[in-house]
DRENVOBA-290545 format. One line per 8 residues: number of its first residue (from 1); their letters; for each residue x, y, z of C-alpha. Coordinates in pm, whole numbers, plus 50000, padded with zeros to 5 digits. Last residue first. Layout:
N
NUM> a> X,Y,Z  ...
// end
This chain:
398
398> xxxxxxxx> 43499,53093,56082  43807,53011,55896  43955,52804,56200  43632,52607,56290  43599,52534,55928  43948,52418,55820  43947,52233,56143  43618,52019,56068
390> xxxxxxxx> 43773,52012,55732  44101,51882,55852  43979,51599,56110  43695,51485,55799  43960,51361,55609  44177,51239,55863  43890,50996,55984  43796,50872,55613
382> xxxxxxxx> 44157,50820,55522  44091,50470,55534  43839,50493,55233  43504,50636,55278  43592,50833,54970  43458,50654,54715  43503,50680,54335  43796,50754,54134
374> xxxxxxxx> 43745,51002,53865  43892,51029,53580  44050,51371,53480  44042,51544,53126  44363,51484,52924  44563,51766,52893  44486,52024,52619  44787,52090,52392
366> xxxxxxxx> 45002,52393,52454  45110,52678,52245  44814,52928,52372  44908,52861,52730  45247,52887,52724  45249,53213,52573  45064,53387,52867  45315,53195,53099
358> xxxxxxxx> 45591,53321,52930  45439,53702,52911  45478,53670,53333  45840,53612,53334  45975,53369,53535  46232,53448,53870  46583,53333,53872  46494,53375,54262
350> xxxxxxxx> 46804,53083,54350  46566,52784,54490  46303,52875,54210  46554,52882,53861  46728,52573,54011  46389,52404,54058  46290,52461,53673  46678,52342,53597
342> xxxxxxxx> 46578,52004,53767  46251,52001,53583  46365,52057,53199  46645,51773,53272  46350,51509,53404  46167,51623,53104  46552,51559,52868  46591,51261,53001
334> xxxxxxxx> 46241,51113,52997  46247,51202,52611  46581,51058,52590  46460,50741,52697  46158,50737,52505  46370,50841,52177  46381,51135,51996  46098,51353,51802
326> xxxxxxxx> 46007,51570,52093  45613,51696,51986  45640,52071,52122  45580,52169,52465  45860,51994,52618  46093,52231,52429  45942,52491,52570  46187,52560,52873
318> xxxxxxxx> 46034,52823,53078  45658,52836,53011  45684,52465,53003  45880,52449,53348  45594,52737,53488  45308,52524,53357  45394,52216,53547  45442,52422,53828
310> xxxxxxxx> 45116,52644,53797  44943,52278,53819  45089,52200,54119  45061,52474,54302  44701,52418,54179  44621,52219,54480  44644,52468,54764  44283,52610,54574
302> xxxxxxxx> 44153,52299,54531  44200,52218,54888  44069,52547,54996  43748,52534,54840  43707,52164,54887  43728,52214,55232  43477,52477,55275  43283,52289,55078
294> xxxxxxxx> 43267,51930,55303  43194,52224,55609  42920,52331,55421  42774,51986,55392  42762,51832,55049  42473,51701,54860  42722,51452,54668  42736,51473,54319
286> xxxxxxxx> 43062,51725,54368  43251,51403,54548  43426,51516,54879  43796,51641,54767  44101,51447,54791  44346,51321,55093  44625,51149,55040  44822,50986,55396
278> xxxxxxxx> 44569,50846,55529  44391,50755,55204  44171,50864,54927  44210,50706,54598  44312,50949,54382  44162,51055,54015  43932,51299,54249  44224,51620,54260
270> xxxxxxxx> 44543,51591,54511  44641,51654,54852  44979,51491,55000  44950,51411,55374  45127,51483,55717  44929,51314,56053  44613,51432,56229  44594,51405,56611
262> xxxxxxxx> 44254,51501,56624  44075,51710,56887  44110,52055,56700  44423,51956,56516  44708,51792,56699  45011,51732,56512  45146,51400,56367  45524,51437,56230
254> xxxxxxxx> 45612,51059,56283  45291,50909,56116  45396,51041,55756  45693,50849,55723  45528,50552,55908  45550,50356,55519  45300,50343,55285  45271,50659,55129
246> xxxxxxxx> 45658,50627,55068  45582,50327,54952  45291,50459,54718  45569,50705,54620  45811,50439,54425  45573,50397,54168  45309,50189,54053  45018,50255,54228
238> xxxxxxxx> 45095,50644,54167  45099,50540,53771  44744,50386,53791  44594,50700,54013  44756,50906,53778  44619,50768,53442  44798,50573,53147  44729,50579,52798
230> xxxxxxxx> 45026,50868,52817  45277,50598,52864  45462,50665,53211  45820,50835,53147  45892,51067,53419  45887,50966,53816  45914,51290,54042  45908,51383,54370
222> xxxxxxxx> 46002,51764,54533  45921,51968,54281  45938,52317,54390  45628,52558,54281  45754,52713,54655  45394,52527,54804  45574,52168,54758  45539,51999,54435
214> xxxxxxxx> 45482,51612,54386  45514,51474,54011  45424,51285,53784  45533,51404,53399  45355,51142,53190  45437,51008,52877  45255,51128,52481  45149,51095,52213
206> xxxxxxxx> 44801,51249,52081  44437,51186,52120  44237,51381,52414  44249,50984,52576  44617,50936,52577  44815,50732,52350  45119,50592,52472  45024,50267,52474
198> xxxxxxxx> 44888,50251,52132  45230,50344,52031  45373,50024,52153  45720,49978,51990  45770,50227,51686  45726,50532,51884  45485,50866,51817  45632,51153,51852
190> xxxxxxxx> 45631,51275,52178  45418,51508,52382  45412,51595,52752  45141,51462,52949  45081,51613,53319  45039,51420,53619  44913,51563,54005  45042,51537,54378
182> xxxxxxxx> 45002,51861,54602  45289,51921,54847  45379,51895,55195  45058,51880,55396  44947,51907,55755  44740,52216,55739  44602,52367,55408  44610,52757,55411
174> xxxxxxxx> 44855,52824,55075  45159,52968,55189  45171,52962,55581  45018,52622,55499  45210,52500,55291  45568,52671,55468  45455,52475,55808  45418,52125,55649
166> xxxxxxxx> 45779,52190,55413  45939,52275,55738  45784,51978,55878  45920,51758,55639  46258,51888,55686  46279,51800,56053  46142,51478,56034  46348,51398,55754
158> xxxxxxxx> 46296,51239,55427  46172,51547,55255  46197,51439,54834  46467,51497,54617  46515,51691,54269  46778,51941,54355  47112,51755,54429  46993,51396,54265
150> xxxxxxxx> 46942,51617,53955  47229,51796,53955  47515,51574,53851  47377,51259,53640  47051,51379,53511  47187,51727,53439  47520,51585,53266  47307,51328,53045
142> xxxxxxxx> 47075,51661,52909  47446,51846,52878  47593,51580,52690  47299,51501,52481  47270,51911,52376  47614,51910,52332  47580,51597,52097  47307,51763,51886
134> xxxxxxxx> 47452,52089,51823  47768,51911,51697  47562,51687,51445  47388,52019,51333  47776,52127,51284  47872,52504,51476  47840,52864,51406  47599,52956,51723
126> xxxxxxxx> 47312,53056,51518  47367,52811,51216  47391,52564,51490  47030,52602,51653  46844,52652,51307  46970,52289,51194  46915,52094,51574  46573,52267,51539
118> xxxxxxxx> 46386,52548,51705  46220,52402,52099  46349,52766,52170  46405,52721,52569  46568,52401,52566  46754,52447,52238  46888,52777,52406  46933,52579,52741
110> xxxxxxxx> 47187,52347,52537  47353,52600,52287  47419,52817,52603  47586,52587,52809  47789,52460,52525  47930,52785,52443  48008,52833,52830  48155,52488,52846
102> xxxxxxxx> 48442,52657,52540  48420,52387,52187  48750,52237,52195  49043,52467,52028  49208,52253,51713  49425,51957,51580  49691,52032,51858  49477,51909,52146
94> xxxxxxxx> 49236,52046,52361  49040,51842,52623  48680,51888,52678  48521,52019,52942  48164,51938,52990  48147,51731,53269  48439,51906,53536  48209,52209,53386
86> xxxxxxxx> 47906,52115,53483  47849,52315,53784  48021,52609,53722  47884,52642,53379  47558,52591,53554  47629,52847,53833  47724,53081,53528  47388,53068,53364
78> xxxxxxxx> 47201,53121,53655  47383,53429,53770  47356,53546,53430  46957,53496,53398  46773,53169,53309  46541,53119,53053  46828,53118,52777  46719,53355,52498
70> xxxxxxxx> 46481,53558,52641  46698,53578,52982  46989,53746,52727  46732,53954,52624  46653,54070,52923  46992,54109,53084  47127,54311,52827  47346,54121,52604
62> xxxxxxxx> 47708,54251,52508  47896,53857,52570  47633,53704,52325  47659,53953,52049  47991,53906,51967  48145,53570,51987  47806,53391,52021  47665,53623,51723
54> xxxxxxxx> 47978,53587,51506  48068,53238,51543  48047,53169,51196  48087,52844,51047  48468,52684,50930  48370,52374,50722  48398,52040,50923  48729,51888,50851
46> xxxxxxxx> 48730,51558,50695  49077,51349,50697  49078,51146,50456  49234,50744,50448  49297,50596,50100  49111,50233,50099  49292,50006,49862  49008,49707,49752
38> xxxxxxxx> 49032,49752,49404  48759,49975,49377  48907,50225,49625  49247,50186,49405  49051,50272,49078  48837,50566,49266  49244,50707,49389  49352,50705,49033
30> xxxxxxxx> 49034,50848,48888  49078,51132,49143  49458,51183,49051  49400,51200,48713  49140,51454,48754  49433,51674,48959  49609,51744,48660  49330,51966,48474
22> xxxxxxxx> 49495,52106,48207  49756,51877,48084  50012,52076,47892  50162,52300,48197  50295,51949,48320  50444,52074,48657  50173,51963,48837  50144,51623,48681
14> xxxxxxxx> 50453,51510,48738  50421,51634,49137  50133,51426,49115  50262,51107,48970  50509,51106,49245  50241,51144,49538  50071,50815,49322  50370,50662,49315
6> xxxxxx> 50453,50669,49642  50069,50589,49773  50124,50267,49577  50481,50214,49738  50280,50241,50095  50000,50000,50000
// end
């Protein structure tokens, strides 16, 4: 192979200085495409064509704060905590072929893609970089999320201690007693996959998997589990998960405070899909002639309950990727929710506050959620604690 490559280099300096052969280099091609037939493989190197930078380079650094927050959801302070953060992760090496692509650069491709749900093709023409380079940073900085800061700002209340923080700040905050956060699902759209699509077809008629989730009264989520098909309801994925053990367990019976003449233990709240237990408590059924007591409860749980819902809506409203049909993978998919929620709680622990004209937006872009089903009863063994709070709720709103 090597005296074949000789010749060929020889043949080309011949060729060169041959002013009578016009096009010199042609022999050369059909050389090389005789070789490659022949079984002779001549290595390239391919170098991706030099993009511009320009608007990273220049325009990126001179931002004012608002627009830089337009394009990245998260303001400077934000921005750098993550570079911060990551950066052990997201580093790459340089070597003498050429400069590595800076952790700030991929910061901001990554939450830019997040925020602007645009393309893999519009997102590296802006920052001057390969669609197949766009993609990978965004996959290395989903992955590095997941990995790193997830665990860190994604976890649920295991102490005493902490769980009664999060009892006392719910209802400071929102005027239910005993609870810690407000359980609900929300569907986020996919494309539709090869394996099972039925499965994840919910009832208003699109693709999609379920966001479930616990938030506390700071819009903070505090429990997750991402990935459910979208035929599935909440009280089907909560039987299923790892919080019905938490439910399960004397978690809940250890912070147990006295209410009225009830000693009345921590609980989530949630809407009628729920069965109602000790530790979940729902509203009295609307066909029911209700007492006014049984409405003055379902008042103010409904009310403490949309935390919840005004989470869900504040990650979309921030990072609308997951508003848009995500053509990639299940597993990605989960990745890249689980991603959009772990920044959300970033953004609310450190006052990286939302802005109100995102939320407006949100709700014209997104697709109507599935309509909830009912589960009936509530006579269930939460019965007693049921009753406790809105005999409580009553005597203390009088």
């Amino acid at each position: 192979m090597e005296s074949v490559l000789a010749v060929l280099r020889l043949r080309r300096r011949t060729l060169i200085n041959d002013e009578s052969i016009t096009h010199p280099f042609s022999y050369l091609d059909l050389a090389s495409f005789k070789l490659n037939q022949q079984g002779y493989l001549i290595e390239r190197k391919v170098w991706v064509r030099p993009k511009s930078s320009q608007w990273f380079n220049e325009i990126f650094t001179q931002m004012e704060e608002c627009e830089f927050k337009e394009h990245f959801r998260v303001n400077r302070n934000t921005f750098n905590f993550l570079v911060n953060e990551l950066h052990p992760h997201l580093g790459k090496t340089t070597t003498t072929m050429r400069e590595p692509i800076s952790v700030v650069k991929r910061v901001a491709v990554a939450l830019h893609y997040l925020a602007s749900c645009k393309e893999y093709r519009v997102v590296s023409s802006l920052f001057g970089i390969g669609k197949s380079t766009a993609n990978l940073i965004v996959h290395e900085f989903i992955n590095a999320v997941n990995d790193i800061l997830l665990p860190k700002y994604v976890k649920f209340p295991l102490s005493v201690e902490n769980l009664n923080k999060h009892s006392r700040d719910f209802e400071a905050i929102l005027g239910f007693p005993q609870c810690i956060g407000a359980v609900d699902g929300c569907h986020i759209p996919i494309s539709a996959p090869k394996d099972q699509a039925t499965s994840y077809y919910n009832y208003k008629g699109w693709h999609s998997i379920v966001l479930f989730a616990v938030v506390d009264s700071r819009y903070r989520f505090i429990y997750t589990s991402v990935g459910s098909p979208g035929r599935n309801n909440d009280s089907y994925i909560l039987q299923n998960s790892s919080l019905k053990e938490i439910l399960e367990s004397n978690l809940f019976d250890k912070c147990c405070k006295g209410l009225g003449d009830s000693l009345v233990p921590l609980c989530l709240i949630g809407d009628s899909a729920f069965p109602l237990t000790r530790h979940l408590l729902k509203p009295y059924p609307e066909n029911l002639e209700l007492s006014e007591i049984q409405k003055n409860f379902n008042k103010i749980l409904c009310g403490a309950r949309r935390v919840v819902e005004n989470a869900f809506g504040r990650v979309k409203a921030r990072f609308r990727v997951i508003c848009k049909r995500m053509e990639c993978d299940i597993n990605f998919a989960t990745r890249i929710v689980n991603a959009c929620v772990t920044l959300h709680n970033i953004c609310e622990y450190y006052d990286d506050i939302i802005i109100i004209e995102w939320l407006l937006h949100h709700h014209d872009d997104s697709l109507a959620q599935p309509n909830t089903v009912s589960t009936t009863g509530n006579n269930g063994p939460g019965k007693n604690v049921h009753d406790s709070i809105a005999k409580y709720l009553y005597e203390r709103d009088k």
